[in-house]
N, C-alpha and C positions, 0 to 999 in steps of 0.2 A: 635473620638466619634462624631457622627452623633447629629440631632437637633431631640427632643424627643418629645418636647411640647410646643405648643406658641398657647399662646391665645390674643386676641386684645380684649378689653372689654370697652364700650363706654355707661357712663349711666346706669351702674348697667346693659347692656343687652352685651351680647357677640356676633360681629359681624364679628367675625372671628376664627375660631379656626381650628388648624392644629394640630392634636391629632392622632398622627401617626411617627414614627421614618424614620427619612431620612436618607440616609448611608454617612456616613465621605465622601464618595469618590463615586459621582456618577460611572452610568456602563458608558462603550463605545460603540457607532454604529456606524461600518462604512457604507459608501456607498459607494457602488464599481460603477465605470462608467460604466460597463457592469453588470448589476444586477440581469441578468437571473440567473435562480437556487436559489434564495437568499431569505430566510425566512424572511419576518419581523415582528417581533415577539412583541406580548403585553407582553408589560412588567409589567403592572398592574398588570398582574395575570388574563386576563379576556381570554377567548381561542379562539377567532376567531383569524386566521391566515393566510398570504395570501403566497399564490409561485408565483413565478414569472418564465416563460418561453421563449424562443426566438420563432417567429413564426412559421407555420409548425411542432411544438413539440406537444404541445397539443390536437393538434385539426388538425391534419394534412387530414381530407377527406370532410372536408365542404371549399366547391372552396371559400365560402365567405371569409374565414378566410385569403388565400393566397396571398389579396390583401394587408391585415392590417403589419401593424408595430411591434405589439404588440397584445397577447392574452394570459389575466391574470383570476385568479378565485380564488375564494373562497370555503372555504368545514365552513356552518355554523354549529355546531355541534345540533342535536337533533331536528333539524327543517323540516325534511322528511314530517312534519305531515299537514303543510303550505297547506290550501285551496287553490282553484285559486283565489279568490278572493284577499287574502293576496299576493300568487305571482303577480296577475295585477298590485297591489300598488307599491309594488315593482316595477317593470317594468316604471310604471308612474313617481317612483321618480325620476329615470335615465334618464328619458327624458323629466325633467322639463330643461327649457331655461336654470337658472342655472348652473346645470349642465351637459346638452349638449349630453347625449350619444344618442345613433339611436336605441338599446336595448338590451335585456338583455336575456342569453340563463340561466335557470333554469333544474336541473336532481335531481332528486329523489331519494337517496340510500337506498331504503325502508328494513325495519327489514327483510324480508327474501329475502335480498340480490339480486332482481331485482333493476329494474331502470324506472323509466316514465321522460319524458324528455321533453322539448318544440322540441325538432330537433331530435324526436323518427323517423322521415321518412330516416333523415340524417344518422345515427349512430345505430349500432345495441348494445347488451348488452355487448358483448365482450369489445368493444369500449369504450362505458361509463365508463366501468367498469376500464379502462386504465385512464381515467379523476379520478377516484377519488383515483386511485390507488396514481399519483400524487398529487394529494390534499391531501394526506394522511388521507380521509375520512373513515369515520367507518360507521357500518350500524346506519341508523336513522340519519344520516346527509342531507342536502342541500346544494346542487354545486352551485352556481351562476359563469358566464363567461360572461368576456365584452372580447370585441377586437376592435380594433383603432389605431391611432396617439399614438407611445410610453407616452410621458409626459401626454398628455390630457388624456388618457384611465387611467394612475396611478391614475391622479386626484378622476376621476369619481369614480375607485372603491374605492377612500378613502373613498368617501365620502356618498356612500353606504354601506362599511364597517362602517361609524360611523352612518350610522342610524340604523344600524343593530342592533348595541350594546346599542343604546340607548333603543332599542325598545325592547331588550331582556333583558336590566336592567344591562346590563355588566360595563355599565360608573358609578363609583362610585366617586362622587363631592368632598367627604370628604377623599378622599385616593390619595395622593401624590406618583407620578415614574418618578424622575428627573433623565437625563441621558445626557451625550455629544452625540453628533453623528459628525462624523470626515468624512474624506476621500469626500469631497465633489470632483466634477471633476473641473477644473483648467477653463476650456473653455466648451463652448456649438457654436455648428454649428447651422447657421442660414441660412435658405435653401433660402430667398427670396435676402441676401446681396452675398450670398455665398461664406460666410469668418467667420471666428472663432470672438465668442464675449466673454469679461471677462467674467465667470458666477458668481462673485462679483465684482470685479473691477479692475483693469488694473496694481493696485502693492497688488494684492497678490501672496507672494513668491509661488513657486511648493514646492511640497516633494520633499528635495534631493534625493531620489532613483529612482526620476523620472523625474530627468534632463536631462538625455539621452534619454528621447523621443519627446524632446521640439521640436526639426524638422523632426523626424520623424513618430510619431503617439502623435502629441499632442491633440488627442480625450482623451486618454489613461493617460495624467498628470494629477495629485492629486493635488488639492489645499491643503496648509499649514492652514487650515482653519477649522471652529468646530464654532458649535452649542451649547447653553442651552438651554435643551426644557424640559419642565413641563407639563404632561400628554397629550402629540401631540402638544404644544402648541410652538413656539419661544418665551423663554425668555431671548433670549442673544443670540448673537453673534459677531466677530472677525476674526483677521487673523493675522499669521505673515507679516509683509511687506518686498516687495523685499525691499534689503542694498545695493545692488553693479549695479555698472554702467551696466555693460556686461551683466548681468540676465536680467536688467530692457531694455534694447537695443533688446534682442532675444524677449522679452513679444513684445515688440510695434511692431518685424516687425510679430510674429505672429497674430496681432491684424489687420496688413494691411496699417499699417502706415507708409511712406517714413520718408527717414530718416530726408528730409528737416521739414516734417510738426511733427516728434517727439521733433524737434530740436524747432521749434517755438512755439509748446503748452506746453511741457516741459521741455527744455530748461534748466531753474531756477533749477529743480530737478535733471538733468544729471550735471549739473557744481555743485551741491552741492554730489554729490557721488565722486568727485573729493579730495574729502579732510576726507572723510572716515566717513561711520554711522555705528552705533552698528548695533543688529540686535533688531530689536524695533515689538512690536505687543500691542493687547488689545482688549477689548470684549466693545461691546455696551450694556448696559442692561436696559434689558424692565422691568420697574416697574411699569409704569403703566396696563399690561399686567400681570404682578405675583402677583397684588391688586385684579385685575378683578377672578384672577382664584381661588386665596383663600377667594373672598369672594362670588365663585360658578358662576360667571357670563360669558355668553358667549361674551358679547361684554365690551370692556372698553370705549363703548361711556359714563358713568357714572362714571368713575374712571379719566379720563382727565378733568383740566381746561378749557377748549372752545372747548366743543363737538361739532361737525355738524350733521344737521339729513341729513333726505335722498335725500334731494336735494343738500348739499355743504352747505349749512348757518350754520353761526353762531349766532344764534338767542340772544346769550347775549349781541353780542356787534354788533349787525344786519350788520353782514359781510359775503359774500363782498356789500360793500354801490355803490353808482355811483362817479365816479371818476372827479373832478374838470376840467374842459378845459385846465386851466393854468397847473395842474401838465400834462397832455398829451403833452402839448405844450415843456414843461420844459425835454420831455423825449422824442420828436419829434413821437410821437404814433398818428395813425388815425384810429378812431372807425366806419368813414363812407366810406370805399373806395367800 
């Protein structure tokens, strides 16, 4: 049986209340490392929805596209009707510093089943018509398409995705969708070291079903790892941790690490697998972060003891202060080289 009603009441005024049934057993999302094709889905209930494709699929006759990584879009429901005035802003939010895009391609599925588009010179009806066809848009819909750098370009459309929803009143404050989301990838490639990085940390175990690909497509292993998230929010997370010498031996030389300098940073950790660990895990949980969200707020810089504003200080205990000669001396530091 799920959590039905909780109210927090302070002073005869009620400053929080969560008046909505949560389910015994949140849902699951995985995340696949290759995530083309992959719906992800509002679980709220609210229906904007995004597809995700591999380059060249979508959008395969505008040469700009076949530089990019990635090229995602949106089908918003009902919004055909959108001024340009309204699409500019649009456009404008995507390419605040923030968050960073170059811009934003716009099509029109208008009630009698035509198309007006920004890249009407590019693409003709038939074409479009294949865009919303994937989008699984209906007439009186808006397409919006970014394309870019895989991970940066997801960002950006989150993050026009949630102003979308904000803006169409889709986010509701007082309605709770807690869910795990799993299958995170094991490793992330970094193009400037050119070598594989933990994408949490260097003993979280793989999924056993995907221990056969540790030397050979270790793009492709799953971390043993999961999320708690509260309406797109992190409130929690963990992982199993690698137990046994030999997994934690194949991580470090995946990570690029000789075996001399595994031996000397961890060292202490391979001689203790020597004598045998259960299989041990655990979740971090963000409460300061699940106050903020039940009590409607988007930051929890007023939910933490020693908030910093926006330069770094802490103005209750006016930190950071300047640092005494003697402790610089005492930790051989020099602030004037």
């Amino acid at each position: 049986m799920g959590i039905r009603h909780w109210t927090v009441i302070k002073n005869k005024k009620t400053i929080i209340k969560l008046a909505t049934s949560w389910p015994a057993h949140f849902p699951i999302m995985g995340i696949g490392v290759e995530r083309f094709a992959q719906r992800i889905k509002d679980i709220s209930g609210g229906s904007l929805e995004v597809k995700l494709y591999p380059k060249n699929v979508l959008v395969p006759a505008l040469a700009v596209f076949d530089a990019q990584e990635l090229v995602v879009g949106i089908a918003v429901p009902g919004c055909a009707g959108y001024s340009r005035k309204q699409l500019d802003k649009l456009v404008d939010f995507v390419k605040k510093p923030q968050i960073g895009a170059n811009g934003l391609i716009w099509v029109k599925y208008n009630e009698d089943g035509s198309f007006k588009s920004s890249v009407d010179k590019f693409f003709d009806q038939e074409q479009l018509k294949s865009w919303a066809d994937r989008l699984n848009a209906e007439k009186g819909d808006l397409l919006l398409v970014m394309a870019g750098a895989d991970n940066k370009t997801r960002t950006q459309l989150s993050a026009l995705r949630m102003e979308l929803a904000e803006e169409l009143g889709l986010r509701k404050p007082d309605e709770y969708a807690p869910l795990w989301v799993v299958d995170f990838p094991l490793l992330e490639w970094d193009e400037e070291t050119q070598r594989y990085h933990a994408m949490h940390h260097p003993f979280t175990s793989p999924k056993p079903e995907d221990m056969n690909l540790l030397e050979t497509e270790p793009g492709k292993v799953r971390a043993n790892a999961y999320d708690m998230v509260l309406n797109g929010n992190e409130i929690g997370g963990g992982s199993i941790r690698i137990f046994d010498k030999e997994t934690q031996s194949r991580m470090f030389d995946l990570l690029g690490f000789s075996k001399e300098e595994a031996k000397d940073q961890f060292g202490f950790l391979m001689n203790a697998f020597e004598y045998g660990a259960p299989p041990h895990g655990g979740l971090a949980f963000g409460l300061d972060r699940l106050v903020a969200i039940l009590g409607g707020q988007e930051t929890i810089r007023d939910f933490i003891a020693f908030p910093k504003n926006n330069s770094g200080r802490d103005v209750m205990i006016d930190a950071p202060s300047r640092i005494d000669e003697v402790q610089l001396n005492e930790l051989h530091l020099k602030l004037d080289l």
